[in-house]
C-alpha positions as CSV (number, residue, x, y, z in Angstrom):
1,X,16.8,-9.7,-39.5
2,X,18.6,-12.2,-37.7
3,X,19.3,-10.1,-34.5
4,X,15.1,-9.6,-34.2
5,X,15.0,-13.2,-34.9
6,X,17.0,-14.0,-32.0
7,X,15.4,-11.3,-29.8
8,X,12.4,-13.1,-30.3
9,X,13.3,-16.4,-29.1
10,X,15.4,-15.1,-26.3
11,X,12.7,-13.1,-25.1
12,X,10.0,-16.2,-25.7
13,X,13.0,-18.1,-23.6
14,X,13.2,-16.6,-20.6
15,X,10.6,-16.9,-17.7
16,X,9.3,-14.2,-16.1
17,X,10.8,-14.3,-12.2
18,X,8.7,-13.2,-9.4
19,X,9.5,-13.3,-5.6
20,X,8.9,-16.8,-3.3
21,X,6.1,-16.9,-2.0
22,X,7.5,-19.8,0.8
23,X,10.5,-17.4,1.3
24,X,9.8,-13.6,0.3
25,X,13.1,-13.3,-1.2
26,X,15.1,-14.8,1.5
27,X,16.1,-18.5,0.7
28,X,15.6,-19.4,4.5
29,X,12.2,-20.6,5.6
30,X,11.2,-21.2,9.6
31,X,9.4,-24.2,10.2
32,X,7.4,-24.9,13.5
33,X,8.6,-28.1,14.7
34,X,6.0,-29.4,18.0
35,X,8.3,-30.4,20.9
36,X,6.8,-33.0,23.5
37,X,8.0,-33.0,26.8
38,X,6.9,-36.8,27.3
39,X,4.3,-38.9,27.3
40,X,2.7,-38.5,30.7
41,X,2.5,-34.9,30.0
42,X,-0.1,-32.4,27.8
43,X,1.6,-29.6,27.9
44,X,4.4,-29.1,25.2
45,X,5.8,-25.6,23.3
46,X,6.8,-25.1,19.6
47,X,10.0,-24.5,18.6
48,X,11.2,-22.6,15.3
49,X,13.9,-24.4,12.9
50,X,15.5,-22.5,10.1
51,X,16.1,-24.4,7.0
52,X,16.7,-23.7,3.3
53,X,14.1,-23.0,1.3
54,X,13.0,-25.8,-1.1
55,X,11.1,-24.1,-3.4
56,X,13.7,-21.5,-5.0
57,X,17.2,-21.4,-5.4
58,X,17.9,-17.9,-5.6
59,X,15.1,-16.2,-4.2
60,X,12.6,-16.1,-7.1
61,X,10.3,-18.8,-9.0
62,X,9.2,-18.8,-12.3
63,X,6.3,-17.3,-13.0
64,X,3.1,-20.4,-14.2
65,X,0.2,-19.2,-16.1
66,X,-3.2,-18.3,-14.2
67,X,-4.7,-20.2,-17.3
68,X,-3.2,-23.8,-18.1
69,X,-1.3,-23.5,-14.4
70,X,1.4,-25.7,-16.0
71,X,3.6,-23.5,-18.1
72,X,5.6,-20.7,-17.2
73,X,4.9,-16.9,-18.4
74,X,8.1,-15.4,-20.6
75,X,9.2,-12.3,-21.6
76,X,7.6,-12.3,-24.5
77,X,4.2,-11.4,-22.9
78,X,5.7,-9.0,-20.8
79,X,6.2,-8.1,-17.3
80,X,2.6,-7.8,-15.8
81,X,1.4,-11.1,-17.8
82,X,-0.4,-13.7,-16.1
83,X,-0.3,-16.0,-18.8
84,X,1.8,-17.7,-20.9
85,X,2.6,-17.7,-25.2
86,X,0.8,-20.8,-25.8
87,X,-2.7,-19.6,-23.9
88,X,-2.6,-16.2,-25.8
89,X,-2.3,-18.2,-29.3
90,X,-5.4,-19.9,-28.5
91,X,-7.7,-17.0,-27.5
């Protein structure tokens, strides 16, 4: 019984990881950056700086509840859940 046990709370542990949506996967976001070319003038061009992403550290994000939008969905509700333990107690 204690291997189910701790089954259960590993699976009730671990978030659910999809894809960044800042990112896709990548951990290296372009950023538009406006250049001027001086004050007298209207006319300017963008230019493209690539930086780390901030929003993921490995390419995915935890997966937060369409419900509550604060906590994350685990493994316990399985793969194609969009919400998390807590909201499914309380239907």
């Amino acid at each position: 019984m204690g291997n189910m046990t701790s089954e259960f709370e590993r699976l009730r542990a671990t978030p659910i990881k999809d894809e960044c949506p800042e990112c896709f996967g990548d951990m290296i976001v372009e950023t538009i950056v406006p250049i001027v070319r001086g004050p007298d003038v209207d006319v300017g061009f963008h230019d493209y700086i690539t930086e780390n992403c901030y929003e993921c550290s490995d390419g995915k994000v935890d997966r937060i509840c369409t419900e509550c939008e604060s906590d994350v969905v685990t493994l316990i509700m399985g793969n194609d859940s969009k919400i998390c333990w807590e909201c499914s107690e309380n239907e």
